[in-house]
C-alpha positions in Angstrom: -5.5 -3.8 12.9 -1.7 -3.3 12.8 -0.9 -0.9 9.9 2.5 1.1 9.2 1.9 3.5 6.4 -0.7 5.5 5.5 -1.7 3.1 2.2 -1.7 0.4 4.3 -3.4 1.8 6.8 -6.7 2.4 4.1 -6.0 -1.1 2.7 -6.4 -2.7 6.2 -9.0 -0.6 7.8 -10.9 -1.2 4.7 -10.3 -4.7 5.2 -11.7 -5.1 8.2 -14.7 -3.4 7.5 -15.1 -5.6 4.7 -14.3 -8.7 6.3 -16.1 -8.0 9.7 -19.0 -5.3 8.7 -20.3 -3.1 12.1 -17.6 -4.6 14.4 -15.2 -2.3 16.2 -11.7 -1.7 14.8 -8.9 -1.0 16.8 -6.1 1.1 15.0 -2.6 0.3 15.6 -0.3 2.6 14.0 3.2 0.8 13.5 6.1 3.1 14.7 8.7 3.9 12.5 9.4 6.1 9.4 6.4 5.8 7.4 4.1 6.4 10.2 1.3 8.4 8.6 1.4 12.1 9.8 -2.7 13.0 10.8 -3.2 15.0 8.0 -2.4 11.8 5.8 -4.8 9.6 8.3 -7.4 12.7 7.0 -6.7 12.5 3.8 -7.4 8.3 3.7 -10.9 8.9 5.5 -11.1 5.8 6.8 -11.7 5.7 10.6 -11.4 3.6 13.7 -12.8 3.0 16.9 -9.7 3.7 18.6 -6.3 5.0 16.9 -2.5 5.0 18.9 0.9 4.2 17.8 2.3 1.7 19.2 6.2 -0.7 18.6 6.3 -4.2 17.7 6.7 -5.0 21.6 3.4 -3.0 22.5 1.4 -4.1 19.9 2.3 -8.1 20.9 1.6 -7.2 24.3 -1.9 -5.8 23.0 -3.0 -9.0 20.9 -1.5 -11.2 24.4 -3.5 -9.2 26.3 -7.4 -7.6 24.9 -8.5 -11.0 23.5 -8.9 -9.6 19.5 -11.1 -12.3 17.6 -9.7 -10.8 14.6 -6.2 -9.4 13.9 -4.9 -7.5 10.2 -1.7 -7.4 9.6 -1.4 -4.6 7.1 2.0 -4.0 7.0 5.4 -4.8 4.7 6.4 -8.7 4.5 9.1 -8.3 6.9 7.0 -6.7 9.8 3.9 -9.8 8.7 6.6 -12.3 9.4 8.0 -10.8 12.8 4.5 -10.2 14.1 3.4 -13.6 13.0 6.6 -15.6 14.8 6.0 -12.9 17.5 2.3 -14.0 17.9 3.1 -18.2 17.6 5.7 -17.7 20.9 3.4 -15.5 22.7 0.2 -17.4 21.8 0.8 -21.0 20.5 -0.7 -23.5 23.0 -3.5 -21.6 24.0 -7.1 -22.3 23.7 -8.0 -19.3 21.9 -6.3 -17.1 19.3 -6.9 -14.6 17.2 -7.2 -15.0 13.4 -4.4 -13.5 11.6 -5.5 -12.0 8.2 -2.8 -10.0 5.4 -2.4 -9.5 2.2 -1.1 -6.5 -0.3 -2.0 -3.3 -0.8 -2.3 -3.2 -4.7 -0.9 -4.2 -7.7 2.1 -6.8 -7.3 4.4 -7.0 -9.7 7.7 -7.1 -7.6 9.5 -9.1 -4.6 6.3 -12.0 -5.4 8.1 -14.9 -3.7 10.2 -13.1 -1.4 6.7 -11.1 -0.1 4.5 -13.8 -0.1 6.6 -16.2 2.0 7.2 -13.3 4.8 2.9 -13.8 4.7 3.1 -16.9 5.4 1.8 -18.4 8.6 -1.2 -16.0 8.6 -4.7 -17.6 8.9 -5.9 -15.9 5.5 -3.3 -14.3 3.2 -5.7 -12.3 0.8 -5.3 -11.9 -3.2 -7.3 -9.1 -4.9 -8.1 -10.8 -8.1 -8.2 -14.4 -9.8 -4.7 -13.3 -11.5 -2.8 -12.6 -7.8 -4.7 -16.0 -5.9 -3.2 -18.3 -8.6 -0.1 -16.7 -8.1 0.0 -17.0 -4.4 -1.0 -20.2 -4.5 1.6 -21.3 -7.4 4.3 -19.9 -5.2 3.3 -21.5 -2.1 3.0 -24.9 -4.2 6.2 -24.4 -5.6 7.7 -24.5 -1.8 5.9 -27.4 -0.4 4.4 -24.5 1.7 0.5 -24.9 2.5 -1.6 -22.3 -0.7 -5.2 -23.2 1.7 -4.7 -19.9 2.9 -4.9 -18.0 -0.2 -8.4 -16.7 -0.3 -9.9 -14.4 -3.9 -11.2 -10.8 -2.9 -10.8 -7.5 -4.4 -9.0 -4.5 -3.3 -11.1 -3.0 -0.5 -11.0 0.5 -2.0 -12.9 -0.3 -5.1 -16.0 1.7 -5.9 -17.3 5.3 -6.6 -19.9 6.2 -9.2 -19.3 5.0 -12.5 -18.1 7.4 -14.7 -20.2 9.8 -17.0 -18.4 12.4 -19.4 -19.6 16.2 -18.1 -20.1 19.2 -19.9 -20.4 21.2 -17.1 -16.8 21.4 -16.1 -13.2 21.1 -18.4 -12.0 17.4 -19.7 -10.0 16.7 -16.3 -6.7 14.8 -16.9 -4.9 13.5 -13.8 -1.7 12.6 -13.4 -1.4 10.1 -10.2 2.2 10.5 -9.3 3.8 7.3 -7.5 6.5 7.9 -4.5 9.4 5.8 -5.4 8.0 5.1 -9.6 10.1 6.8 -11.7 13.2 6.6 -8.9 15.4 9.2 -10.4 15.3 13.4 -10.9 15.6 13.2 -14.8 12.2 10.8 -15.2 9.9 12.3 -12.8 11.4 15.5 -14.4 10.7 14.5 -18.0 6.6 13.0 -16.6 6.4 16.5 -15.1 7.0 18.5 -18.2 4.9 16.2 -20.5 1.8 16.6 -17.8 2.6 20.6 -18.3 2.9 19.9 -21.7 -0.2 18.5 -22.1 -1.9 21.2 -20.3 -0.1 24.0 -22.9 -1.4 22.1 -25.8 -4.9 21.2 -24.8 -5.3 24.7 -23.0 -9.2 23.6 -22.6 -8.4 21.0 -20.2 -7.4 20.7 -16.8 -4.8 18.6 -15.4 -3.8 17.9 -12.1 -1.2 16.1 -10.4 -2.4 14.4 -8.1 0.3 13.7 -4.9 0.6 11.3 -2.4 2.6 13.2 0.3 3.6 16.3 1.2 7.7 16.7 1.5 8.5 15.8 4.7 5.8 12.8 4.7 6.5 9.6 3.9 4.3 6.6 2.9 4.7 2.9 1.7 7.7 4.1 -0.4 10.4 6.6 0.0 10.1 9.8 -1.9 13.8 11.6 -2.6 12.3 13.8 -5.5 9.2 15.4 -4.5 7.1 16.6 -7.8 6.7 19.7 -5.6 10.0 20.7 -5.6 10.3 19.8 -9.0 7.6 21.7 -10.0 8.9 24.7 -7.8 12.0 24.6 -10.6 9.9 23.9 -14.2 11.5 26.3 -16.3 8.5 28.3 -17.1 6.4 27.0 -13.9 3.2 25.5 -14.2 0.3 26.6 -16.9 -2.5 27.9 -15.6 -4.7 25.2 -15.9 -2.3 22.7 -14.5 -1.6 22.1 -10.8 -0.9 19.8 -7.9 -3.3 18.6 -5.7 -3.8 16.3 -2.6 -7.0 15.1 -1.0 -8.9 11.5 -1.0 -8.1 9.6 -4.5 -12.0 8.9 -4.7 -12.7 12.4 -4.5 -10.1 13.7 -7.2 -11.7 10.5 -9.5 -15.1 12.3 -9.5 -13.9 14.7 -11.7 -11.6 12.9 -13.8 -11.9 12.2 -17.7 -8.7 10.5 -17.9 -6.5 8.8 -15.2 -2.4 8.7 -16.7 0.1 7.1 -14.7 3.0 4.6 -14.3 1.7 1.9 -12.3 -0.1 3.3 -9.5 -3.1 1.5 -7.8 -5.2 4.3 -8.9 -5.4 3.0 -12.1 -7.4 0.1 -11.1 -9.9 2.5 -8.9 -10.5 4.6 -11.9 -10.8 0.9 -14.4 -13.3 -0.3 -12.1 -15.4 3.1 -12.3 -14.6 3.1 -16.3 -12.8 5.8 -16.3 -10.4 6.2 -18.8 -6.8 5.0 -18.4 -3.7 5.5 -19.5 -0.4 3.8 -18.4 2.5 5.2 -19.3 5.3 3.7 -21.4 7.4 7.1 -22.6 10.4 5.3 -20.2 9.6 1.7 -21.3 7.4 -1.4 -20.0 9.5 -2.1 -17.5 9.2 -4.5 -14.6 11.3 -1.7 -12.4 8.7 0.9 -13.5 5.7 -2.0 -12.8 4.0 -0.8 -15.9 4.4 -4.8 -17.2 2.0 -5.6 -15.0 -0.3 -4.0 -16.9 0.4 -5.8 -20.5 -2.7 -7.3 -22.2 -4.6 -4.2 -20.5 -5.1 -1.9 -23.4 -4.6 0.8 -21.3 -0.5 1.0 -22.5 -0.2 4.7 -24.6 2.7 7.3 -24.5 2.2 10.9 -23.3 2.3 11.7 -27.6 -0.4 9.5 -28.0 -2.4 11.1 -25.7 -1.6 14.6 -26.7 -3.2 13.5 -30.1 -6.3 13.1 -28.2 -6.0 8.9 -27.6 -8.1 7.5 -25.0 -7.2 3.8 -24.1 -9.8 1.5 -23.9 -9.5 -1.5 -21.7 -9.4 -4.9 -22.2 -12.3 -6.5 -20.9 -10.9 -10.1 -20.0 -7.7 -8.8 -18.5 -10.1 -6.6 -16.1 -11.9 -9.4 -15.0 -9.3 -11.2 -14.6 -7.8 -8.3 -12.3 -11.4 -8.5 -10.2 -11.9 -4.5 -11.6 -14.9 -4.6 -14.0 -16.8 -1.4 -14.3 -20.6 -2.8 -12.8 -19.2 -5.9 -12.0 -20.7 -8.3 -8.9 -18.2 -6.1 -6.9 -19.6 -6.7 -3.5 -19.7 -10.2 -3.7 -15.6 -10.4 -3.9 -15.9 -10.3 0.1 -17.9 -13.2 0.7 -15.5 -16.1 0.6 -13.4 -14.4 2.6 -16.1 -13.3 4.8 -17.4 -16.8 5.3 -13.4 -17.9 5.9 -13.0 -15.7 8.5 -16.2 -16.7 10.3 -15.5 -19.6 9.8 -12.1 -19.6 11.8 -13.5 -17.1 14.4 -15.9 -20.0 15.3 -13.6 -22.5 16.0 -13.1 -23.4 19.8 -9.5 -24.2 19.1 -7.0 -22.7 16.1 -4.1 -24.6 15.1 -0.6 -22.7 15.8 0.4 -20.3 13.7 3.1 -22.1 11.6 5.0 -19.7 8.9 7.2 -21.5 6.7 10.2 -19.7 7.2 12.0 -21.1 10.4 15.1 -21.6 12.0 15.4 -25.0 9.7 14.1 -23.4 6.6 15.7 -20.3 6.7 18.6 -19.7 8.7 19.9 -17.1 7.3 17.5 -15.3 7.1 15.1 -15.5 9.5 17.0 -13.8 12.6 17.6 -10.7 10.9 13.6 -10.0 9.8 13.1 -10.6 13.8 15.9 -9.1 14.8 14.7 -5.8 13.2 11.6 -5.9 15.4 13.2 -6.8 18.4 12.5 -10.5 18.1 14.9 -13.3 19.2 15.4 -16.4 16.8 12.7 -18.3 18.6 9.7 -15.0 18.6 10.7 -13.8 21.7 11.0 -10.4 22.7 14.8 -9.7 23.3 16.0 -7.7 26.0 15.2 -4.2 26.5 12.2 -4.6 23.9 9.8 -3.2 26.8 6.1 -3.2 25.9 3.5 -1.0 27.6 6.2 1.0 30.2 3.8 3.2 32.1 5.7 6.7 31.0 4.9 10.3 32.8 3.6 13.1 30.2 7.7 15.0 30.4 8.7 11.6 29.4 6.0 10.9 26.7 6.8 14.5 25.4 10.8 13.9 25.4 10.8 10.3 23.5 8.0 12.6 20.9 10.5 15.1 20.6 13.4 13.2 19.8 11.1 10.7 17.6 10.4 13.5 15.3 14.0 14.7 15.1 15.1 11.3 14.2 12.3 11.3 11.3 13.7 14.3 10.0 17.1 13.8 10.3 15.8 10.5 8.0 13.9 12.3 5.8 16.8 14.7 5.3 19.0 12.0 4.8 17.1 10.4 1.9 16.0 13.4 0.6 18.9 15.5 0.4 22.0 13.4 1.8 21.4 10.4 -0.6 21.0 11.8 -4.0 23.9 13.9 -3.8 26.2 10.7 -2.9 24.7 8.9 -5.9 25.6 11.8 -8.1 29.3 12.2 -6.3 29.8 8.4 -7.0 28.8 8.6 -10.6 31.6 11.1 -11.6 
């Protein structure tokens, strides 16, 4: 299982346990900046048989060599697409392959061509709900591009105990914070002050705010306002019974009475436990917030509205249609895609991988997603792309070093570089 962040590392190691229950998972940790620090691999709890990072030429070199039955590609749309073109030149015309499985993390409500054509070419391309396969399929349809790959599941993540008020601890209001959702200081700012806000007014609750990184870290999105620096400058700081918090999503859902946030996937773990939900529309229904996705919910309310003591009730038809109903037949999501990948796995022969973007369909286009990975036009790896050098432990230590530099001198860049461009440019 290929991964290169630490959400999409728990979507696809999830994945496979759900698509291939008991079998062996081999973790492959895509390098580059997202690659999920260990404390983040922690925090996911999700574990592997065997866990290294590895480039686009190693991990080719991997699937070419150790004879996978079963390869995830958990990774963004541009990486799917290299990998997969990588994989047809390497493996095309042999008796066996692997099967090639992908999909998305969560909620999609952005880049839905654009993504799902860079997933193309993959054995099974995975929707989470009835809403997201008719989609996929519609788009692949609407390209003369084969949809018999779409197959219905759920997001892997799903489940907990259903939710059951408490008396024994404080109403527990979490705020789950998204990376890049709100993108500038002055909204994440503004959600901030409301969460303390809400704290100050109901002084009988709790509320957390629940992060995905610490600064530094980086995951599927980029971060340039961390809520802890933010918080670190709240005129007035924090109220006592308000503060941030990290840790397993699943664990900080135990003990929560209401989940408020933008758009984040967390919204559909805590609708399929029924608890209640809140998505946010003080800065608009949006599609760059992704709140629209969530229209037709029920769940839409204002930080005002839940001040005054609102809690949202949810639509029961749109959550179906979403694949999160609270006590629903959630196991059984898996099975088609169980059975498809069985299926597949059985087969003496596979036929080669075939994504629809090529040199014919996309021109353009295509050379620079491989390019990125070090992959000629044709899949190949181009020269000086060297998979599995043998390297001594001074020369494993040096390229470390100088990997994490690079990282930070990224991080820095977006973080601190960046924003204060932006703001020299809007004078």
């Amino acid at each position: 299982m290929l991964a290169d962040s630490d959400t999409r590392w728990k979507w696809g190691a999830l994945t496979a346990h759900r698509l291939v229950p008991g079998a062996p998972i081999d973790g492959l940790l895509l390098r580059g900046r997202a690659t999920p620090t260990a404390r983040q691999l922690d925090e996911v709890g999700v574990r592997a048989a065997s866990l290294r990072e590895v480039t686009a030429a190693e991990f080719l070199a991997a699937v070419d060599r150790d004879a996978y039955d079963v390869v995830v590609l958990a990774c963004v749309g541009g990486t799917v697409q290299a990998m997969l073109h990588g994989l047809a030149h390497n493996l095309n015309g042999r008796e066996r392959r692997p099967v090639t499985v992908t999909g998305y993390v969560g909620v999609v409500y952005e880049k839905l061509a654009d993504g799902l054509l860079l997933r193309h070419g993959a054995d099974v391309v995975l929707a989470n709900s009835a809403h997201d396969a008719e989609r996929f399929r519609a788009v692949y349809e609407g390209v003369g591009a084969d949809p018999d790959s779409v197959v219905e599941c759920a997001l892997p993540f799903l489940g907990g105990a259903p939710y059951e008020a408490s008396t024994e601890r404080p109403h527990t209001v979490v705020f789950a914070v998204q990376p890049s959702v709100p993108a500038n200081r002055a909204d994440r700012e503004y959600l901030l002050r409301r969460a303390a806000g809400h704290a100050r007014r109901h002084p009988d609750r709790e509320v957390l705010i629940k992060l995905r990184s610490k600064p530094g870290e980086h995951t599927t999105h980029i971060e340039e306002q961390p809520y802890q620096k933010l918080a670190a400058k709240l005129p007035g700081g924090l109220p006592p019974n308000c503060r941030l918090v990290y840790g397993h999503m699943g664990e900080v859902l135990d003990r929560t009475d209401l989940l408020v946030t933008v758009s984040s996937t967390a919204a559909l773990e805590a609708l399929h436990r029924g608890i209640p939900t809140a998505i946010l529309t003080d800065l608009g229904v949006r599609e760059a917030l992704g709140n629209h996705h969530f229209l037709g919910s029920g769940c839409l309310a204002s930080w005002d509205q839940l001040d005054e003591g609102l809690l949202p009730e949810p639509d029961a038809a749109w959550t179906a249609r979403q694949g999160v109903v609270a006590d629903g037949p959630y196991e059984a999501a898996f099975d088609a895609a169980r059975e498809r990948v069985a299926a597949l796995v059985a087969r003496e022969t596979l036929p080669p991988i075939t994504p629809y973007y090529t040199l014919t369909t996309a021109p353009g286009y295509l050379p620079g997603v491989l390019a990125r990975h070090g992959l000629d036009p044709s899949g190949a790896l181009r020269p000086g792309a060297v998979a599995d050098r043998p390297a001594s432990g001074l020369r494993r230590a040096v390229r470390a070093a100088v990997r994490d530099a690079a990282r930070g001198a990224y991080r820095h860049g977006v973080q601190r570089v960046a924003p204060v461009i932006r703001r020299m440019g809007e004078l």
